[in-house]
Every structure is written in C-alpha cells, then in structure tokens.
C-alpha positions in Angstrom: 0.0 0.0 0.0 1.1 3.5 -1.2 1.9 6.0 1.6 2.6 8.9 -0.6 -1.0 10.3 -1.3 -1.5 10.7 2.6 1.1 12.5 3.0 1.1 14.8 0.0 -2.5 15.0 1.1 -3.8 15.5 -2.5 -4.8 12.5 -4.7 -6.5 12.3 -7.7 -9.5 9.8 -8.3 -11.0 8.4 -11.7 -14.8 7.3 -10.1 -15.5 5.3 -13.3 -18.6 3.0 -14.4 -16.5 -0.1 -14.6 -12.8 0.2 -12.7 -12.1 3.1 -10.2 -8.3 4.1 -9.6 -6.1 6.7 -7.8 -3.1 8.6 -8.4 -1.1 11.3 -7.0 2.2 13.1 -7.6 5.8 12.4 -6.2 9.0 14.2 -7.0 6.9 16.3 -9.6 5.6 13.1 -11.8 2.1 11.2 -11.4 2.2 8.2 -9.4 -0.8 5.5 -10.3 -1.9 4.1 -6.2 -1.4 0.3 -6.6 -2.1 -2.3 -4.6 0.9 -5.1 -3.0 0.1 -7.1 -6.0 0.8 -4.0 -8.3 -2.6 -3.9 -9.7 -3.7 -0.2 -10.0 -7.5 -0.8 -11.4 -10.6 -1.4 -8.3 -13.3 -2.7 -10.2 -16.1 -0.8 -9.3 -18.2 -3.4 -8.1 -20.2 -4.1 -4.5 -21.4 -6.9 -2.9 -23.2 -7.9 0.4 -23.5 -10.9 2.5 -25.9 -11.8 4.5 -23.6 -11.3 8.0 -23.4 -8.2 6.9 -19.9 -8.0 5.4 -19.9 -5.9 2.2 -17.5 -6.4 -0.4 -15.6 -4.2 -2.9 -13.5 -4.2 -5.4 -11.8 -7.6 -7.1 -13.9 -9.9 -3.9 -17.4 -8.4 -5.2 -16.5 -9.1 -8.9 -15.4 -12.4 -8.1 -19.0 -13.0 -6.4 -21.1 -11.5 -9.4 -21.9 -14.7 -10.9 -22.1 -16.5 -7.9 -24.3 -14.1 -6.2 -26.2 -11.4 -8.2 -28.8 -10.9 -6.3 -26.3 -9.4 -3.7 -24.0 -7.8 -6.2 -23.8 -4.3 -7.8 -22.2 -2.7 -10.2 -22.5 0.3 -13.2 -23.6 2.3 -10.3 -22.4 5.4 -12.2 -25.0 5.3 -14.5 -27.7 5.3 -11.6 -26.3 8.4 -9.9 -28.1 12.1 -10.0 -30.9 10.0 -12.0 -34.3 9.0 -11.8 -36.5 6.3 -12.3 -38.1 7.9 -15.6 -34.2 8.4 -16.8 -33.6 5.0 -16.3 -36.9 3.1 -18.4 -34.5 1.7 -21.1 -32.2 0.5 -18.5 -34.4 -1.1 -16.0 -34.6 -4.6 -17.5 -31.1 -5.3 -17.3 -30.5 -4.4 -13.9 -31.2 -7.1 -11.6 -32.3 -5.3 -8.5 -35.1 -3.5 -7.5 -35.0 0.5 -8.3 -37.7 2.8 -6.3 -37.4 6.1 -5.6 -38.1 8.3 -2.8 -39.4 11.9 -1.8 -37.0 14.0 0.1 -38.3 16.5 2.7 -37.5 19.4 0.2 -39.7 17.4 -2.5 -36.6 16.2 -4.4 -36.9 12.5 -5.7 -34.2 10.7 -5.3 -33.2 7.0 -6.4 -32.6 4.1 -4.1 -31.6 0.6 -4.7 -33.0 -2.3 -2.1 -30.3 -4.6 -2.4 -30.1 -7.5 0.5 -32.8 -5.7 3.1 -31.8 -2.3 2.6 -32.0 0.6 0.4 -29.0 2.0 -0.6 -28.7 5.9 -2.5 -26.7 5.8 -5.6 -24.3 7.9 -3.9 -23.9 5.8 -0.8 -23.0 2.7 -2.9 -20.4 5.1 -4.9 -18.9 6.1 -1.6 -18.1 2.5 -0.6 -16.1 2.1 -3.8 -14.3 5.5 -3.3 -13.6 4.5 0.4 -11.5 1.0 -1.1 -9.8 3.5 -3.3 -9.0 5.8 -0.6 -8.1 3.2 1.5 -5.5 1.7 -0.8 -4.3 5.2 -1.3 -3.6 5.5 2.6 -6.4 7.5 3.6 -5.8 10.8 2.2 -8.8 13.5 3.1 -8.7 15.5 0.0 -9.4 14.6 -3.8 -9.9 15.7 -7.3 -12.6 13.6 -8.8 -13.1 13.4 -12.4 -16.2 12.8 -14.0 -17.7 12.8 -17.7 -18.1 16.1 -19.4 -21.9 15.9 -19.9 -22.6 15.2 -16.4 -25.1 17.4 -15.3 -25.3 19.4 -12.1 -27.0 16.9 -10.2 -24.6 14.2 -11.1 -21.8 16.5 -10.2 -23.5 17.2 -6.8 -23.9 13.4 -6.5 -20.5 12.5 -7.0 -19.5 15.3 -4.8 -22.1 13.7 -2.1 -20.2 10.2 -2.6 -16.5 11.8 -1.3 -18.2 13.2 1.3 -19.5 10.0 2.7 -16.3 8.2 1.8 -14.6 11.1 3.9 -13.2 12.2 1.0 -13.0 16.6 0.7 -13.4 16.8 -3.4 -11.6 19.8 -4.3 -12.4 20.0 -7.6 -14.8 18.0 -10.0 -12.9 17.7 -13.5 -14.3 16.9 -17.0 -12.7 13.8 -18.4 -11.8 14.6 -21.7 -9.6 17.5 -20.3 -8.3 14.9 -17.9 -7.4 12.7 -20.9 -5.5 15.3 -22.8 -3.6 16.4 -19.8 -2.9 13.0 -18.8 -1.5 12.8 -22.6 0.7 15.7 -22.2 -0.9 17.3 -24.7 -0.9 20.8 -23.1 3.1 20.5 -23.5 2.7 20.6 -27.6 2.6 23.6 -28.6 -0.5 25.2 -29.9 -3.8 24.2 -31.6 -7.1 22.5 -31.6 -7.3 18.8 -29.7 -10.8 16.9 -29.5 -10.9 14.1 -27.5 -13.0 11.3 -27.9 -14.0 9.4 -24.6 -16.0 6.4 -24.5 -16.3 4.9 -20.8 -17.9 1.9 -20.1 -21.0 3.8 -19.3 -20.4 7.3 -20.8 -19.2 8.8 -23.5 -18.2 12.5 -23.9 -16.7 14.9 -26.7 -14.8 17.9 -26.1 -13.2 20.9 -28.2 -10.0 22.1 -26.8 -7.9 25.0 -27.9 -4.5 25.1 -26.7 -1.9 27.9 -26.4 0.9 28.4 -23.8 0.8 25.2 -22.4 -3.4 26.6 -21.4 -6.1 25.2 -22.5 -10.0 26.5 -23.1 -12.6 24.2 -23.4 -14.0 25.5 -26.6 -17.4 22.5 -26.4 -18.9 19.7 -25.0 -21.1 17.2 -26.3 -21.7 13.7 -25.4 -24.5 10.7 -23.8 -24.6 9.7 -20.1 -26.0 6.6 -21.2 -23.6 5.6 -24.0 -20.5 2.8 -23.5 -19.0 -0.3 -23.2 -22.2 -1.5 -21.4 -24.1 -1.0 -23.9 -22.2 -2.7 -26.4 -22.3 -5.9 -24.5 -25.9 -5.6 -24.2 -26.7 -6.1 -27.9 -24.2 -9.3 -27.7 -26.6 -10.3 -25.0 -30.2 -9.6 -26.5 -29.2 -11.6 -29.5 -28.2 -14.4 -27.4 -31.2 -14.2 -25.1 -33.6 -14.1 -28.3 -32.2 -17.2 -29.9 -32.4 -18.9 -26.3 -36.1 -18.0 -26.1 -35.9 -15.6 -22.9 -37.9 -12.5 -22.7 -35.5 -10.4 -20.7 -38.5 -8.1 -19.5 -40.7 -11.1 -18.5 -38.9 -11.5 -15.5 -35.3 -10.4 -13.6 -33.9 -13.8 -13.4 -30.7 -12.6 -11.6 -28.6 -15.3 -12.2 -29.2 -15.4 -15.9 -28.5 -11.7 -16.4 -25.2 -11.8 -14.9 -24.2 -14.6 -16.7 -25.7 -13.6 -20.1 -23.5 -10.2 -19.2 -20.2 -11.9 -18.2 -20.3 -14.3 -21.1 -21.2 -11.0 -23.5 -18.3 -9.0 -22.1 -15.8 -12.0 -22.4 -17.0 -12.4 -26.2 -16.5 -8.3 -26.8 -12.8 -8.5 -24.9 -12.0 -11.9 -27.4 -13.0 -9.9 -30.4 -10.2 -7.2 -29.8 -7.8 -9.4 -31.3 -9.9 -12.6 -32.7 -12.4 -12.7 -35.8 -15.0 -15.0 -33.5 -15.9 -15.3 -30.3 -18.4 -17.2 -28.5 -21.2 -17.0 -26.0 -21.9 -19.7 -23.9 -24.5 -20.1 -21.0 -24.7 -23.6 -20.2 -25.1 -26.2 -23.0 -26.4 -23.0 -25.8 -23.2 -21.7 -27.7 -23.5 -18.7 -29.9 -20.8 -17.9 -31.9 -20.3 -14.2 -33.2 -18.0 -12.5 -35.8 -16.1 -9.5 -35.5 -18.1 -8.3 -38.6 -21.6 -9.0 -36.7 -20.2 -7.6 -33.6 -19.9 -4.0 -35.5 -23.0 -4.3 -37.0 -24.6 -4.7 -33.8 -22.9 -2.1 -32.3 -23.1 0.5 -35.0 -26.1 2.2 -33.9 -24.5 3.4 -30.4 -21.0 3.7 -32.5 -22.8 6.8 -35.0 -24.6 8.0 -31.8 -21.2 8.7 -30.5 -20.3 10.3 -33.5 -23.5 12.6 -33.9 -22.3 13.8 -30.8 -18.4 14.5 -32.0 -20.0 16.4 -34.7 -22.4 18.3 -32.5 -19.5 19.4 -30.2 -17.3 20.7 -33.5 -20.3 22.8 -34.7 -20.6 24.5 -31.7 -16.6 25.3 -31.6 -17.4 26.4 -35.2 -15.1 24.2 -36.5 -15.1 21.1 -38.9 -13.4 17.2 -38.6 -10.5 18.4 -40.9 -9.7 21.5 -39.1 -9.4 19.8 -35.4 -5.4 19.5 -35.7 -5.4 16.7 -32.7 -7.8 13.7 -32.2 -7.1 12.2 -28.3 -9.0 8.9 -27.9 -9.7 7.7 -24.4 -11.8 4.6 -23.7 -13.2 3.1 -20.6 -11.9 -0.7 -19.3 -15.3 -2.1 -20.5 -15.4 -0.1 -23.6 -12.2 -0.2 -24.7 -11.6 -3.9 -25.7 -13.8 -3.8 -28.6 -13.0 -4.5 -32.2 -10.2 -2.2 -33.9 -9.5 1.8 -34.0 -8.0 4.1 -36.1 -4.7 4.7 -33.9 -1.4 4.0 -34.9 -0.9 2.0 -31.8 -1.3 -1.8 -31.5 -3.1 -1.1 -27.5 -4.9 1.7 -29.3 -6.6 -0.6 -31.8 -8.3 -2.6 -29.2 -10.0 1.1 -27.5 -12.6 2.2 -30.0 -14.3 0.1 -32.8 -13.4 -0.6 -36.9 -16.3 1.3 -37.6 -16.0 4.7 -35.9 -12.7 4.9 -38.1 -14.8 3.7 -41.3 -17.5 6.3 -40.2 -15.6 9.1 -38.8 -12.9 9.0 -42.1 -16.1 9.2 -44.4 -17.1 12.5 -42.7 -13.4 13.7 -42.9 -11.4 13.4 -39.7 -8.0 13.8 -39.3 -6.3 10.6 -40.1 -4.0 9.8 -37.3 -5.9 10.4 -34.1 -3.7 10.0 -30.7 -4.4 7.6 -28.1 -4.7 8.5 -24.3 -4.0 6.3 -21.2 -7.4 5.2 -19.5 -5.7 6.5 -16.1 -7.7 10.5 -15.8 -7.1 10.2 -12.9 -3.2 10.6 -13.5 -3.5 14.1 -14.6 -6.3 14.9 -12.0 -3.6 14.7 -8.9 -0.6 16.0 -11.0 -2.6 19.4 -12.5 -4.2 20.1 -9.2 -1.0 19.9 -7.4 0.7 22.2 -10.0 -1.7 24.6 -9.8 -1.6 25.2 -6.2 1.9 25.4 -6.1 2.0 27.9 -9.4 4.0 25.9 -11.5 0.9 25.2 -13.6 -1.1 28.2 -15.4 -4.7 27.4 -15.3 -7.6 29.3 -17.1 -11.1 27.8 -17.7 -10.2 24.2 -18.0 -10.7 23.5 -14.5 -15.0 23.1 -14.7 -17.5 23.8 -12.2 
C-alpha cells in the first residue's frame, strides 16, 4: 500500500462506471496508487453478505456470478438519475430501483439490495472508500467525471467523497483529464478533440491550446452511452435465440451470466475474428463483422455527438489539428480503431474509423492512457503550487 497520497494529502481519483483508480504526484511526476500485488485498477463493483460484510472491489467481482442478487455494479449510471431516466435501463438491472421523496420534495433513487436501500451515492462512496483506502487514507481529492454530467450528477458524486470522507476539491471533466494526462498541453499550440468512451459514458470535447493553457471551446456527449451498452446487444441476441424474454422477468442469475459471457465475447473480439457466447449447453458464436454491425447504432450515436460538439466550436473534422481517444476498461476492448498504436486498436471500434474517415477526420488520431485520474492529482497539485497556469479548463 502507497503512503505517498497521505502524505502529500492531495490525490487524484478516476470514479469510473466499470474500474475506479487513484493517483497522485511524487518528486513532480504522477504516481498510479497500486495495490501489494501491483494492480492499479478497483473494479467498481459491490457486494453484500448476509452477516453483513460488504465487499468491494476484485472480492465483489469475483461473487457477481455466484451471487447477483447481492452484487452491484454500473452504479455510475444510476447516480443524479431517476426512475423515468432510467426506463430503457431497468430490464437489465437485476435489482429493485424505487425512488423516494425527500423532505425538500426532491426525488431521489434508491436501490433495495439485501434488506436495505442504498442511494446511488452511498454505494459510490463505498467504492471510493476502497480507493481511498489503498491510497492511505488521504482527506482530499480531485474527482473526475464525464463532461456531460449534469449538475445533479456533479453534486452526487461530490455527495459520494463526502460519505467516503473524502473533501473533493475540484470536479474535472474527463476529456480535459485525458488530454492532460496525454501531455498534450506541452505541444505547442492548436485545436485537440478528445473522444471518450467509458464503459457507461461517453463524452466529446473541443480544446484550444496555447501556452501550455487550455479553453474548453465545447462539449457534447451521452450519459448513457459505452462499453455497457455494447455488450448488451451481444446479450439480447443471445437471449432471443435462447427464447428468454429479458423483460418477462429479472432472473438474476441469468443476467449476470448472459452479461459476463457477453463482455468476455467483446474482450476476445479485440484481437480474434469470433468469439463465442456460452450459457450452459447453448453456444453462440459471433463474428467480429456481426459484432460492429450490432454495435453501429451506439457507434454513429457517438459520433453525432463529435459532430455536434465541433459545430458548436465552429469548427469542422479536418480542421481539429489533434484527435485524443480515451476509452473506458469495459469499452475499450472492442474491435479495432483508427490509432497507430497496436493497444490503441483494441480502444474504440473498426467502424467509428470507417464512419468518422467518411465524414473527414484527421487521419491519425492519438491515443490517451485510460488512467484520468493521472492528470487529475498531478494538475491540481501544479496549480496550487504555481508551476501550472490554469484558465477555464478547471470546470465547475
């Protein structure tokens, strides 16, 4: 266990839909928190027993499939939401959503999971607790969140560090965390978009850059667009040619295994032209090819989006001088990218090269490490020590 974010007492924490992770900086450079087995990424997972003991992290993935009922995860895309937000969503969770009436009228979501009902945020706070713990228990973050978060779901993630004992400093957008984290802001001048698909979000944003400062110029994205989503169509097809109606009924059990077998399938496809899914004697075996076609829809929603944020920069595909692709855990190991890099080409799919190149983006896009979080800890400790200029890319 890392000693250095307590004692620096600054740390930087990427809060994300699939794997949570901290960093901070030593000696001037960003330090990913890892644990004694070097492994920086806490999957962002929960799960209770019936003693009482909750679980987080690696333990409560581990206990997904053989408990579901009791497990959680994705909770990001539950927080600062209701339940008529979540319609589309809730026949694929596998635990009871309500929602209740605060004293100042304000609804807010709770999930009754093993007796109790849990807020979005509470369950959020228990993840950022394990990362604070294996950071060493630091009292002050800066959390980064997706740039289309809304002010709720800023206040809700800022309500999570608080129960997790955690004082967030700041909230940043990840995008801007993702082209920091790149070093981008050390190259000179120009335009940079950055392309950011989570496993549960995905965000555009417009930077200019000059002097090493940069201005958020747009934003554009879908709080309900990622990885998740791509395994979902890998598990409707599989369900249909099963003959289950996945809104009959939640049958617990089979969701999370329909979900681990789809996400397994996705990850093979990165680097294999089939891949099958298998829940108990039914096999399913998918190509690459059909995997893109499924997951085209979602693939030119994320680029209606791109487009959307360059038109409101005033600016087209061809005249962003910097593409910065950052993907999400769960997202990233789909099918191949348009990035020089062999790790790139498992981070965003074959066809949002095919579909972006038709509407004319730069050909050689960059790819940034999936660790925000990185660039969170080092920036904010720059700035309060003056060594780092800041002007409007810090946001709300």
């Amino acid at each position: 266990m890392s000693t250095g974010p307590q004692s620096r007492g600054v740390v930087g924490i990427d809060l994300g839909t699939t794997f949570s992770l901290a960093a901070y900086v030593e000696d001037g450079r960003p330090r990913v928190v890892r644990d004694a087995a070097g492994v920086a990424l806490v999957p962002s997972c929960v799960s209770f027993h019936d003693d009482g003991t909750v679980l987080v992290g690696s333990a409560a993935r581990d206990r997904a499939l053989s408990d579901p009922e009791h497990t959680i995860f994705s909770v990001k895309r539950l927080m600062g939401r209701t339940l008529a937000d979540l319609q589309k969503e809730l026949k694929l969770i596998p635990h009871q959503l309500v929602e209740r009436e605060t004293d100042g009228g304000r609804k807010v979501l709770r999930v009754r999971i093993a007796g109790r009902e849990y807020t979005p945020e509470e369950l959020s706070a228990m993840i950022l607790k394990e990362v604070r713990a294996r950071a060493g228990n630091p009292t002050k973050a800066v959390v980064t969140v997706p740039a289309y978060f809304d002010d709720s779901q800023r206040q809700a993630t800022r309500d999570a560090g608080r129960i997790a004992g955690l004082d967030v400093l700041r909230i940043v957008n990840e995008p801007t965390a993702a082209a920091l984290a790149y070093g981008l802001d050390r190259r000179g001048s120009g335009t940079v978009a950055v392309y950011d698909l989570g496993g549960g979000t995905f965000d555009c944003s417009v930077l200019s850059l000059a002097d090493g400062v940069f201005k958020v110029l747009a934003t554009n994205g879908d709080t309900f667009l990622g990885g998740d989503d791509f395994d979902r169509e890998l598990m409707a097809v599989t369900a249909r040619e099963m003959g289950v109606d996945l809104e009959a009924g939640k049958d617990a059990e089979l969701l999370q295994r329909l979900r681990d077998a789809a996400e397994r399938a996705k990850i093979a496809l990165s680097s294999a032209d089939t891949a099958d899914v298998q829940i108990g004697t039914f096999r399913r075996t998918f190509t690459r090819a059909e995997f893109e076609e499924l997951i085209r829809p979602h693939i030119d929603r994320s680029l209606d989006r791109c487009r959307a944020a360059l038109r409101d920069a005033k600016l087209t595909p061809a005249r962003s001088t910097r593409w910065c692709w950052s993907a999400g855990r769960r997202a990233s190991r789909t099918s191949a990218a348009g990035s020089p890099s062999s790790s790139a080409r498992r981070r965003t799919p074959a066809s949002t090269r095919t579909r972006w190149s038709r509407s004319g983006r730069p050909s050689r896009p960059m790819s940034s490490p999936p660790a925000g979080a990185t660039c969170c800890s080092s920036t904010w400790s720059r700035c309060r020590s003056g060594s780092r200029r800041s002007a409007g890319w810090w946001t709300r």
